[in-house]
C-alpha positions as CSV (number, residue, x, y, z in Angstrom):
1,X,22.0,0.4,3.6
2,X,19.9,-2.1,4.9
3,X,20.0,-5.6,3.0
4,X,18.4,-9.4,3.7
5,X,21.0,-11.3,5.0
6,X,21.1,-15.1,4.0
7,X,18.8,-16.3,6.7
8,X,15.9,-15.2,4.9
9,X,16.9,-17.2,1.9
10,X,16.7,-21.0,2.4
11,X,17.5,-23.2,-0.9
12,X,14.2,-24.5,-2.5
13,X,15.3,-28.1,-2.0
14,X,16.1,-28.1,1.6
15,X,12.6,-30.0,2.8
16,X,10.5,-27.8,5.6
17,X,8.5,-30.3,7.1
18,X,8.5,-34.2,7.7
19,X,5.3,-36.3,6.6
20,X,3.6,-37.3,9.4
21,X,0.3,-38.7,10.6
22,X,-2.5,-36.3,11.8
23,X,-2.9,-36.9,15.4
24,X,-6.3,-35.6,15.5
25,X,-7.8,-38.1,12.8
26,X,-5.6,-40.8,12.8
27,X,-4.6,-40.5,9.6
28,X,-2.1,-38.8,6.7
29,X,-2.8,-35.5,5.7
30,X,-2.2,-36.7,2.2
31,X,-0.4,-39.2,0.1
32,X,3.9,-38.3,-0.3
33,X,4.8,-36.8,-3.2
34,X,8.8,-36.8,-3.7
35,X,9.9,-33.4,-4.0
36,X,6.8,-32.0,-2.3
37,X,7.1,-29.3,0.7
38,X,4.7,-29.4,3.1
39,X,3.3,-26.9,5.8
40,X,-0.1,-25.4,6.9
41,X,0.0,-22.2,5.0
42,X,1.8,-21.2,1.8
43,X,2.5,-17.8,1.1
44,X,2.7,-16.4,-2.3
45,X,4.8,-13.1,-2.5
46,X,6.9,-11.3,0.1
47,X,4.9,-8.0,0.3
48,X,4.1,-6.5,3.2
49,X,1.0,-8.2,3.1
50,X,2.2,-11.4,2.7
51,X,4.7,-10.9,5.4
52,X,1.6,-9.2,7.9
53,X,-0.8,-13.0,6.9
54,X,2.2,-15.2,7.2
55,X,3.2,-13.3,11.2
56,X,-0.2,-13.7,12.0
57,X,-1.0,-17.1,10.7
58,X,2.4,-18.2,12.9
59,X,1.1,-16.4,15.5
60,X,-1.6,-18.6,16.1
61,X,0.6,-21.7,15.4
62,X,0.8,-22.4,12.0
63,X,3.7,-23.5,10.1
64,X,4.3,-20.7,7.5
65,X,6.1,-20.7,4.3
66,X,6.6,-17.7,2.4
67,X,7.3,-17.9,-1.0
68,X,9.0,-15.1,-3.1
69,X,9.5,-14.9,-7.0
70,X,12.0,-12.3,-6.9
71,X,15.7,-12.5,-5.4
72,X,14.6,-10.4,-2.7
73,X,12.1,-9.8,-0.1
74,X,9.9,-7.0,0.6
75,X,7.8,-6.4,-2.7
76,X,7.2,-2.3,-3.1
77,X,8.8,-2.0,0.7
78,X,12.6,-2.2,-0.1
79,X,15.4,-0.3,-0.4
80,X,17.4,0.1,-3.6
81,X,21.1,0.5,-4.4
82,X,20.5,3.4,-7.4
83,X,22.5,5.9,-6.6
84,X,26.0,6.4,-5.8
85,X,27.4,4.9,-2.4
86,X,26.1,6.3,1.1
87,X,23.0,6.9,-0.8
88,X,20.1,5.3,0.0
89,X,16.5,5.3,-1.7
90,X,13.5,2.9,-1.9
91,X,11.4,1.5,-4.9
92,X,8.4,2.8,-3.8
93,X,7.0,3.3,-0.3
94,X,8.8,6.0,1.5
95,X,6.7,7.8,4.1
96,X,4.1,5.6,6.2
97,X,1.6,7.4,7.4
98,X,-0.9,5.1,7.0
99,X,1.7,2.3,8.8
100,X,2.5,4.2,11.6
101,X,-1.3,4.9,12.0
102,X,-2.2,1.1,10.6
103,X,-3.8,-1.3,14.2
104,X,-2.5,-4.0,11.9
105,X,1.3,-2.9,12.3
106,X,1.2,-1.5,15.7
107,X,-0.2,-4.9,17.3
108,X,3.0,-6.5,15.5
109,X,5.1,-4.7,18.0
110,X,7.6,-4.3,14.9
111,X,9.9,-1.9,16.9
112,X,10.9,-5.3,19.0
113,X,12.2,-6.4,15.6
114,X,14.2,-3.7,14.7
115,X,12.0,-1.2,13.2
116,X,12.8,2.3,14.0
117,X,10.5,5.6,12.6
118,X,12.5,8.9,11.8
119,X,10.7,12.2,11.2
120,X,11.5,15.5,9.2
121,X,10.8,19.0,11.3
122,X,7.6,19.5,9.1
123,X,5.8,16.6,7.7
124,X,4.7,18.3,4.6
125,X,4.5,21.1,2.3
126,X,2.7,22.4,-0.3
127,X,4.3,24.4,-2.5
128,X,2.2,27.1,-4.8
129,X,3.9,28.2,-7.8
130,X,4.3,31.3,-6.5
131,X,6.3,29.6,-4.0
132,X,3.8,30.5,-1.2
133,X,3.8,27.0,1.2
134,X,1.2,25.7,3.4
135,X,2.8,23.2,5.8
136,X,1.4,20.7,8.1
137,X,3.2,19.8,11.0
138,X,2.9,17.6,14.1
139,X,2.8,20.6,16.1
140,X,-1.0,21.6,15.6
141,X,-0.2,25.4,16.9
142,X,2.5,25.3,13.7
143,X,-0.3,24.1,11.4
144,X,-2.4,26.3,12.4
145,X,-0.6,29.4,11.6
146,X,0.7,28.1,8.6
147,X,-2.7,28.1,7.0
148,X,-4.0,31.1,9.2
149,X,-1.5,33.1,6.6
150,X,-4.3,31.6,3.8
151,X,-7.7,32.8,5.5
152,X,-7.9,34.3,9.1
153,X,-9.7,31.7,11.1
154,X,-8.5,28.3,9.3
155,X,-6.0,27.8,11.8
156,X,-8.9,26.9,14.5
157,X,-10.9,25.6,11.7
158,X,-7.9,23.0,10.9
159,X,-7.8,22.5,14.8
160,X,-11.8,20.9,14.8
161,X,-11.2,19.2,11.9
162,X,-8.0,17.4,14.1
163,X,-10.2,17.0,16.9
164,X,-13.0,15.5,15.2
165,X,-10.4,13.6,14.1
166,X,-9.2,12.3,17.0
167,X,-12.7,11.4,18.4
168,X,-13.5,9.6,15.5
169,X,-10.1,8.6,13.9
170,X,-9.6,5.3,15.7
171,X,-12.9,4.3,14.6
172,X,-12.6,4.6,11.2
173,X,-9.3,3.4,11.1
174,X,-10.5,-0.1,12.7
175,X,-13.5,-0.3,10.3
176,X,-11.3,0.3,7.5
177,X,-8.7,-2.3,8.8
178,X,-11.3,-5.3,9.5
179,X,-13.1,-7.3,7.3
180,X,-16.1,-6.5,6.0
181,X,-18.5,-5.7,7.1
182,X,-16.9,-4.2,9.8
183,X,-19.7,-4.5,12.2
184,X,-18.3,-4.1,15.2
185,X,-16.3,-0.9,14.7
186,X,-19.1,1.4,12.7
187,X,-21.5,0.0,15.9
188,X,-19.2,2.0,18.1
189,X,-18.7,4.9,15.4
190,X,-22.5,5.0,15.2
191,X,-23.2,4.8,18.9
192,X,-21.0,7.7,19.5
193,X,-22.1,9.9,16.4
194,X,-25.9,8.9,16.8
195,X,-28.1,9.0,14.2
196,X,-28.5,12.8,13.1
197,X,-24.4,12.5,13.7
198,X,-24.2,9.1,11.0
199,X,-25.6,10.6,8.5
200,X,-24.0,13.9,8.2
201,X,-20.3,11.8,8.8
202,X,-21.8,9.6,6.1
203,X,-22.0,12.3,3.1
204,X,-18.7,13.8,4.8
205,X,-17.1,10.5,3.8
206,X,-18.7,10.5,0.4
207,X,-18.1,14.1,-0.6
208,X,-15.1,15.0,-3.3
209,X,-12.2,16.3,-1.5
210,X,-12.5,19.9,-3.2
211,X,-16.1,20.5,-1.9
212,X,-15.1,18.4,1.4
213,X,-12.1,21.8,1.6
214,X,-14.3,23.9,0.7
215,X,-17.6,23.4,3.6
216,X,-14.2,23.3,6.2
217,X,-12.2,25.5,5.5
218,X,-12.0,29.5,3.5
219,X,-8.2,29.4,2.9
220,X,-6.3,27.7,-0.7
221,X,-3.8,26.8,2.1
222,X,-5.8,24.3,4.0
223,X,-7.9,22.8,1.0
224,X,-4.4,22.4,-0.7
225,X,-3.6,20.0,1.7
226,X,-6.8,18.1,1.8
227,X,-6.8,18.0,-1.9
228,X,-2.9,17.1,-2.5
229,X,-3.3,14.4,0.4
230,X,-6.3,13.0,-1.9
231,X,-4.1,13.3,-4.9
232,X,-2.0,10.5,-3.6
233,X,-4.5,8.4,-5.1
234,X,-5.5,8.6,-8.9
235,X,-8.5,10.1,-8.1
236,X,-9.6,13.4,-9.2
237,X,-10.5,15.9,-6.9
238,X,-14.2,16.3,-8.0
239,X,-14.5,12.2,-7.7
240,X,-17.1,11.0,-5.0
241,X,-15.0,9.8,-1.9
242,X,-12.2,11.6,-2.7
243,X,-12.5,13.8,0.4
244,X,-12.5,10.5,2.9
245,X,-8.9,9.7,1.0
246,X,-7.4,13.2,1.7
247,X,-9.3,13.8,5.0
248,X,-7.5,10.9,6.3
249,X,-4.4,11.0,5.3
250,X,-4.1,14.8,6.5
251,X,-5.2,14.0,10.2
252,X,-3.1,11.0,10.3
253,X,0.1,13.6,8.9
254,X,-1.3,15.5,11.5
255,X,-1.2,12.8,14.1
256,X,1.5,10.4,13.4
257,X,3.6,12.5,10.8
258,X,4.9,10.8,7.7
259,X,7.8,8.9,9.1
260,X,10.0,7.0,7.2
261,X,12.4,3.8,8.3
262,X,15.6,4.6,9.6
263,X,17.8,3.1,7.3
264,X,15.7,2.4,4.4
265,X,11.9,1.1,3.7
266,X,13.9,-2.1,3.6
267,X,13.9,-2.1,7.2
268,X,10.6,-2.9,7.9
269,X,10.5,-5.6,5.4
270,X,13.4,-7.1,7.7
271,X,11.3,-6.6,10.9
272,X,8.3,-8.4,9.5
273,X,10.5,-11.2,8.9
274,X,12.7,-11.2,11.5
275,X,9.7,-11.5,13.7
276,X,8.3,-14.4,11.4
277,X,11.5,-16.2,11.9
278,X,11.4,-16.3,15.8
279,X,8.1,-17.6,15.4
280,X,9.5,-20.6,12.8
281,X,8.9,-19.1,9.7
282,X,10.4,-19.0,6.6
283,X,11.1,-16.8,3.3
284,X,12.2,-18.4,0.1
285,X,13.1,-16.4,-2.2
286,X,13.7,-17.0,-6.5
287,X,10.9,-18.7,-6.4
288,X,8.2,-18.3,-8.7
289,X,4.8,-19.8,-8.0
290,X,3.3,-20.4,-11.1
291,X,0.4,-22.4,-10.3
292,X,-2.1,-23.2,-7.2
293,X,-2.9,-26.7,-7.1
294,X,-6.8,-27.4,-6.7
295,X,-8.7,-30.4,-6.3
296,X,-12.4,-30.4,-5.7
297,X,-13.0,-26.8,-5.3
298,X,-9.8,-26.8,-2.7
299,X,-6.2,-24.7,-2.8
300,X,-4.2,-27.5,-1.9
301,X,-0.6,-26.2,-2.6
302,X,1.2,-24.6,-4.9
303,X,3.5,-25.6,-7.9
304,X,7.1,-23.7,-8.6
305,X,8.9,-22.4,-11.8
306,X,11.8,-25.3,-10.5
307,X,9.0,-27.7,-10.5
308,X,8.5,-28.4,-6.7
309,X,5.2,-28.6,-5.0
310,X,4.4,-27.1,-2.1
311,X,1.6,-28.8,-0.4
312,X,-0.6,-26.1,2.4
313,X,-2.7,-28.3,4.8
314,X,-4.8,-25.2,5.9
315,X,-4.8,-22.1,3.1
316,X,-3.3,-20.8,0.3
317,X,-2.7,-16.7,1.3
318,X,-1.9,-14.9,-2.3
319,X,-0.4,-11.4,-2.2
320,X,-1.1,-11.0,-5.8
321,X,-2.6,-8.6,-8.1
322,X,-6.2,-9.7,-8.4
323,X,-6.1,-10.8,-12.3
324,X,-2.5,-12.3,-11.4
325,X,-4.2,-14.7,-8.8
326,X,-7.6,-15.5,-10.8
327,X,-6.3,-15.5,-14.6
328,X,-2.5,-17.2,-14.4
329,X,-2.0,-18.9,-11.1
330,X,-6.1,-20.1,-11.1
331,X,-6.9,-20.3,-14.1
332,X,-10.3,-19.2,-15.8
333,X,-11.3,-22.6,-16.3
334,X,-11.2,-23.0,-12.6
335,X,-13.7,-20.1,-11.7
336,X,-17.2,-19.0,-12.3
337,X,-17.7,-17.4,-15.9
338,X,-19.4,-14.2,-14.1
339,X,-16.0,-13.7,-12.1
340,X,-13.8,-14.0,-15.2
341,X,-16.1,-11.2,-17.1
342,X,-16.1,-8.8,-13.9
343,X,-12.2,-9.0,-14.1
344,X,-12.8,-7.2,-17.7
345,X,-13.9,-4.6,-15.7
346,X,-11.3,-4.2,-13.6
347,X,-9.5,-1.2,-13.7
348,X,-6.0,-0.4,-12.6
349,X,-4.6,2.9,-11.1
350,X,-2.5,5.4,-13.1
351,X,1.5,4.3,-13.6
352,X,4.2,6.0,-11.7
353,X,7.5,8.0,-13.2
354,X,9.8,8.3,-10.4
355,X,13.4,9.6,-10.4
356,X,16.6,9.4,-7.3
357,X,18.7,12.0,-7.1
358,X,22.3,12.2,-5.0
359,X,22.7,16.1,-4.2
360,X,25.5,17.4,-2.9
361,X,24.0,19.5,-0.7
362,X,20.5,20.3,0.4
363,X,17.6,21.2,-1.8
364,X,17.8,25.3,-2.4
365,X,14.5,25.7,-2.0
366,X,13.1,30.2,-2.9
367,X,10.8,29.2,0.2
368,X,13.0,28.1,3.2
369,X,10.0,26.8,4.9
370,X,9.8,23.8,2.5
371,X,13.0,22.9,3.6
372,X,12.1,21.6,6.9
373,X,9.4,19.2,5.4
374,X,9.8,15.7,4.3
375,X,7.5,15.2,1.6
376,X,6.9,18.4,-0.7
377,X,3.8,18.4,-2.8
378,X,4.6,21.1,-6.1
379,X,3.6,21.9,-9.3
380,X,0.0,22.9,-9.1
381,X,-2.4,25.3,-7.1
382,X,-5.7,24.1,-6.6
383,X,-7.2,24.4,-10.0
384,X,-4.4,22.7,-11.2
385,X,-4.7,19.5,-8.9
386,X,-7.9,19.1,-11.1
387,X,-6.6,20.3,-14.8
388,X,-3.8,17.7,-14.2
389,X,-6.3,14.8,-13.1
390,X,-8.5,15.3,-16.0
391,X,-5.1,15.4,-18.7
392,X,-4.7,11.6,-16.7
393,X,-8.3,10.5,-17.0
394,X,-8.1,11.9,-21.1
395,X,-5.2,9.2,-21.5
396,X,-2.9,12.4,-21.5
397,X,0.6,13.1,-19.7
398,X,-0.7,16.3,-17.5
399,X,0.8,19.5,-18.9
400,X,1.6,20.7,-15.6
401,X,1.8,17.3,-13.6
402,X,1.1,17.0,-10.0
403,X,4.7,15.8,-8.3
404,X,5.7,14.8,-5.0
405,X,8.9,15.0,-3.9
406,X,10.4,13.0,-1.0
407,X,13.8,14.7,1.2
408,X,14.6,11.6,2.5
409,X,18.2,12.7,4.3
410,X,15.5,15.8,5.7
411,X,13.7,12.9,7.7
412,X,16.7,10.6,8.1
413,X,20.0,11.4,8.3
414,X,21.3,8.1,7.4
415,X,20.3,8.4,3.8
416,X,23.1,9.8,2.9
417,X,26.4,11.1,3.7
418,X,26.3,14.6,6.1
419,X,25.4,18.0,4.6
420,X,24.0,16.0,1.6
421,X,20.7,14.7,0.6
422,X,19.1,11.9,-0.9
423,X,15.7,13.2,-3.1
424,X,13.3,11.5,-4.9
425,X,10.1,12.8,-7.2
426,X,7.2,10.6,-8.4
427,X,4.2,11.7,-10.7
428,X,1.1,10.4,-12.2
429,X,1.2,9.1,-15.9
430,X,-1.3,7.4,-17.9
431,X,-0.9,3.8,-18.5
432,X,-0.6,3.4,-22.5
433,X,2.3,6.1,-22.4
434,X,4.1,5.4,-19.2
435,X,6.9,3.4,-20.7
436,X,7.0,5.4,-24.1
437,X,11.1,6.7,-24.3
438,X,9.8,9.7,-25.4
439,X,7.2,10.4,-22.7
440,X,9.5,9.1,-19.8
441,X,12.8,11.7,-21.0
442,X,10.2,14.6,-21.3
443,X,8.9,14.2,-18.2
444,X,12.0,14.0,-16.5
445,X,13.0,17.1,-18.4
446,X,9.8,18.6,-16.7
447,X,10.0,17.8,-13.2
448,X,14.0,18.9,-13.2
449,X,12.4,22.5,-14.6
450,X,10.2,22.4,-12.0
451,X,12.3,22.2,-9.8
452,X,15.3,24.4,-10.8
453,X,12.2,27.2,-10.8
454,X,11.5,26.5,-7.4
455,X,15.4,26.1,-6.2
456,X,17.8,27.8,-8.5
457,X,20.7,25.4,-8.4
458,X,19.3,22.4,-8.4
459,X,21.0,20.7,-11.4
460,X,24.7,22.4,-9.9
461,X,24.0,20.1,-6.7
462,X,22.9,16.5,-8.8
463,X,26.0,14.2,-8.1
464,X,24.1,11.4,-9.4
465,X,20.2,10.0,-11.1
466,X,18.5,7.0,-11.4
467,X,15.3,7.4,-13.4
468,X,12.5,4.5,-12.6
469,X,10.2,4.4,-15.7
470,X,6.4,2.3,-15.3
471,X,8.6,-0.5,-16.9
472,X,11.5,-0.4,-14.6
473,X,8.8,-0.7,-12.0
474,X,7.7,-4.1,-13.2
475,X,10.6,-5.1,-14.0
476,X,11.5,-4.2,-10.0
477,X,8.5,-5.9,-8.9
478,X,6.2,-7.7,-10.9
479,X,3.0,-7.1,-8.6
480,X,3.1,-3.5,-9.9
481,X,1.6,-3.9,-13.3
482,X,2.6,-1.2,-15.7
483,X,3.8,0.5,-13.0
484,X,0.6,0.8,-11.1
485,X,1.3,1.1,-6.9
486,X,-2.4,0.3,-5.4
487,X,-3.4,-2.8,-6.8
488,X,-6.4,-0.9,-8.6
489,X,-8.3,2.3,-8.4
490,X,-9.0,4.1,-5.4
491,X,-12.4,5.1,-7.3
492,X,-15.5,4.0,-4.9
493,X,-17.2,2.1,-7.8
494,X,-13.8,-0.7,-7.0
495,X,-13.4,-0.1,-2.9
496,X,-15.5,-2.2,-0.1
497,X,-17.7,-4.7,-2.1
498,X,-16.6,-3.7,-5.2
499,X,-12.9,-4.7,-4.6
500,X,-11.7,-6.1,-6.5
501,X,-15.0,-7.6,-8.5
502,X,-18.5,-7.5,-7.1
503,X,-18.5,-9.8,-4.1
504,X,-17.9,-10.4,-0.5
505,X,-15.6,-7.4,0.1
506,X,-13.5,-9.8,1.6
507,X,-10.4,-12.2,1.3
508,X,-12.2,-15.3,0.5
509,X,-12.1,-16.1,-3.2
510,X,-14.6,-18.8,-4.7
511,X,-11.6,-21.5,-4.1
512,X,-11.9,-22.6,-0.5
513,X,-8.9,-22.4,1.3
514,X,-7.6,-19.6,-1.0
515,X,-7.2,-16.1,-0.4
516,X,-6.4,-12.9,-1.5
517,X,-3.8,-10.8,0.8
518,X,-3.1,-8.1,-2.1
519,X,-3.8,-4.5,-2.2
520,X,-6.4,-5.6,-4.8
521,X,-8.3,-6.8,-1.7
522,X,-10.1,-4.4,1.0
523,X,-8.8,-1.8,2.4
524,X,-6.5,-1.1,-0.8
525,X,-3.5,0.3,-1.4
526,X,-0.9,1.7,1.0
527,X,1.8,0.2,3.5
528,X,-0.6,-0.6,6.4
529,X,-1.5,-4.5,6.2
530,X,-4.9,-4.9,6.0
531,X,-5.7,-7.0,3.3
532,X,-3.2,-9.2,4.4
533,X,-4.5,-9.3,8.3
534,X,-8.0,-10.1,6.7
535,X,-6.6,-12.7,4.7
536,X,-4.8,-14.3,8.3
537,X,-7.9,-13.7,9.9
538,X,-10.7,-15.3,6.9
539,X,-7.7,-18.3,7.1
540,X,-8.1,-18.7,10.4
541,X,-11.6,-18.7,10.5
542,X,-12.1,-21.5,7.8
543,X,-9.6,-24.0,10.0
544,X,-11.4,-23.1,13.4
545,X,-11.8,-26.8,14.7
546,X,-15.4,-25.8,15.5
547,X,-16.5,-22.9,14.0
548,X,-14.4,-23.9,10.7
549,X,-17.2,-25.5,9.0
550,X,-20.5,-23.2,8.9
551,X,-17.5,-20.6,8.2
552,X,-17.3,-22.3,4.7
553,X,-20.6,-23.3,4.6
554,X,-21.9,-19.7,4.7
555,X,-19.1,-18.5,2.6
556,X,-20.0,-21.2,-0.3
557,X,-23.6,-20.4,-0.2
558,X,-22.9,-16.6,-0.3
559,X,-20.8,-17.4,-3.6
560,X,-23.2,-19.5,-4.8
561,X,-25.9,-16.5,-5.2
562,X,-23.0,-14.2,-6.6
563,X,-22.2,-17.0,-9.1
564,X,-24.5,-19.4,-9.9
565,X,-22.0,-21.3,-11.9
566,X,-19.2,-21.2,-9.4
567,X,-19.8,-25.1,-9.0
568,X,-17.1,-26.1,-12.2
């Protein structure tokens, strides 16, 4: 199993970087401090998205300083020691489509650093509960006669969906990974389409994923996999936009697979900062930021639990939840009264049960076919997909829950020891009743039903379980609150401008000089880096020696008309 090694941890009293004079004005950056750390950017949180703005911002030169309250690095994207020996799970992100697909990650070059990407035989499954399975698979002529079992003809149907896909995929995928507005990628997405072409790839983008199914395809196989891709999410399957969630994440299982890290999620944690290290730098870790020091509208550091200071010359890159960053470490006395009261309107995602098993053996599926895949969607037909979201959206625990299974020795045979396999099972629950005892132990009792119907034997081959309620989540890793995993709704009414308040749709918060690198910020949730890359890239456009200035400027103006008392 993959762990940081002490390199990553440097004690919070070693000093970082010498007071100096500014060669460029002649003059100090700012008055000494004792026990004050100094560097040009100060990262708060060791996500992924932290790590992605810190790589960047060293990239272009920067001295970098990473900043972690936990004893470990990595956030959600880290391995965990649960089970028995030999067995090896992670908290939370598994499979990385949207990584291994992600422009952000692939210009990081992470596989110089160690990263490696394993795959299962099949990507994914769905299984019906009449243990009928529609599987996708990297090999489009296998997709396709998967789902041809469904409906005659969805097979070729499936097969222009893929290629409209791949026409318009990387398009979409670099407007979705750039800050807004993304002008430069829709331009070429609407230069291609044209105009007749826009608008009907407009309303495809906006439509729910069970009509979206429905225009494409005649088969419950291939809507199945739109919809259950969607259902990733906390979105229902009738909610507007659903379909560009489960469109996109189909194609990309389609196109990249689902891989997972050999040797644990941990291990592209380690490559992120492995590759930061080579560039100069650092990750401390146990230490909690509990404040960002301000003075005249500026981030000018931050203050620790320990009670050091931490002075950032150039920004102040947060991968925070939203509310975490505005309401504790800011302070509403700090910000414009119209910010504070759109953060009561701010609405998290659904919490998350999940449970590790040890098996001794591999998963004794009725349906061998589900065998092959690495992630196993189960539980529910299509109706069902949309019975259990509106149980979730009633503040009720679904009566048949949607669950998604993981077979992570299936996709990586390091997991766990040969002939063996290390599973996992997550489902949706609503926040008030996630961390009720009595909620968390029936649900469990549910999902090992479910899946004892599905593979009689299952509870013979359990060596070993480690049940993760919404609490134990937290507890894990404070940044998911009440064990939410997106930093927010998916719902389009909090996505673009809307994310995570009414505003700029971008990293800049009304603090110059601070910004926010969470999945609360645009694009969202999911292990891909974009909210952190716009945060590197709204930082580096506010220090531009020349551009720098009208940068601010037209970012303090535009706040200005958003809040009219932003000026505190």
């Amino acid at each position: 199993m993959l762990q940081p090694t002490a390199a990553y941890l440097l004690p919070a009293s070693e000093p970082l970087f010498q007071i100096g004079w500014d060669i460029r004005f002649g003059r100090p950056w700012s008055w000494y401090i004792p026990d004050m750390e100094y560097a040009d950017a100060v990262v708060i949180g060791a996500g992924h998205n932290g790590l992605v703005a810190a790589n960047l911002l060293a990239d272009a030169g920067w001295d970098v300083i990473v900043l972690e309250a936990t004893a470990r690095p990595g956030g959600a994207v880290h391995s965990t020691n649960s089970l028995l020996p030999g067995y090896v799970t992670d908290l939370c992100a598994a499979f990385f489509p949207l990584g291994a697909g992600s422009p952000v990650l692939r210009a990081l070059r992470l596989e110089e650093h160690g990263l490696r990407w394993r795959h299962a035989p099949a990507v994914l499954a769905h299984l019906f509960p009449d243990d009928r399975a529609a599987v996708l698979s990297r090999d489009l002529e296998r997709t396709a006669a998967s789902l041809e079992e469904f409906a005659p003809g969805d097979g070729e149907r499936w097969a222009r969906a893929y290629h409209q896909w791949q026409e318009l995929g990387p398009h979409l995928l670099d407007a979705l990974f750039s800050g807004f507005p993304p002008v430069r990628a829709t331009s070429r997405l609407a230069l291609r389409l044209g105009a007749a072409g826009t608008l009907r790839f407009a309303r495809q983008l906006l439509l729910p994923v069970r009509r979206l199914g429905r225009e494409l395809f005649n088969g419950e196989g291939a809507r199945i996999l739109l919809s259950g891709s969607a259902m990733h999410t906390d979105l229902s399957p009738d909610a507007l936009g659903s379909g560009v969630f489960g469109w996109l994440l189909a194609m990309l299982g389609q196109q990249v697979g689902f891989p997972a890290v050999e040797g644990g999620a941990q291990g592209l944690t380690n490559a992120l900062i492995a590759r930061l290290q080579r560039r100069g730098g650092a990750v401390i870790c146990d230490a909690l930021v509990e404040r960002i020091l301000i003075a005249r509208g500026r981030a000018m550091g931050v203050a620790t639990k320990d009670g050091h200071l931490w002075r950032a010359r150039r920004a102040v890159i947060a991968d925070v939840p939203a509310p975490v960053l505005y309401r504790d470490l800011v302070g509403p006395n700090r910000l414009p009264t119209q910010l504070i009261a759109d953060l009561e309107h701010f609405q998290w995602d659904n919490a998350i049960l999940k449970v590790d098993w040890a098996l001794s053996s591999q998963v004794p599926w009725v349906n061998p076919l589900v065998s092959e895949a690495g992630t196993v969607h189960l539980g529910v037909d299509e109706a069902g997909l949309a019975r259990a979201a509106t149980d979730l959206a009633n503040g009720e625990v679904p009566r048949q829950p949607f669950v998604i299974v993981g077979q992570m020795s299936t996709t990586d045979p390091t997991r766990s020891p040969a002939g063996t396999e290390t599973l996992w099972t997550y489902t949706h629950l609503p926040r008030d009743l996630g961390s009720d005892p009595a909620t968390v132990e029936s649900t469990v009792a549910r999902l090992e039903e479910l899946l004892e119907r599905h593979a009689p034997g299952f509870r013979e081959i359990v060596v070993d379980r480690a049940v993760f309620s919404p609490a134990d989540m937290a507890h894990a890793n404070p940044s998911l609150i009440d064990g939410t995993i997106n930093g927010g709704t998916a719902a389009l009414y909090q996505q673009l401008i809307f994310r995570p308040v009414p505003g700029l749709g971008r990293a800049d918060t009304p603090i110059d000089r601070l910004y926010l690198a969470s999945s609360s910020a645009h694009p969202g949730g999911g292990a891909h880096g974009g909210p952190g890359a716009n945060a590197a890239r709204a930082a580096l456009a506010r220090a531009h020696p020349i551009l720098g200035g009208a940068y601010g400027a037209t970012i303090r103006t535009a706040h200005r008309l958003l809040y009219p008392d932003r000026d505190r």
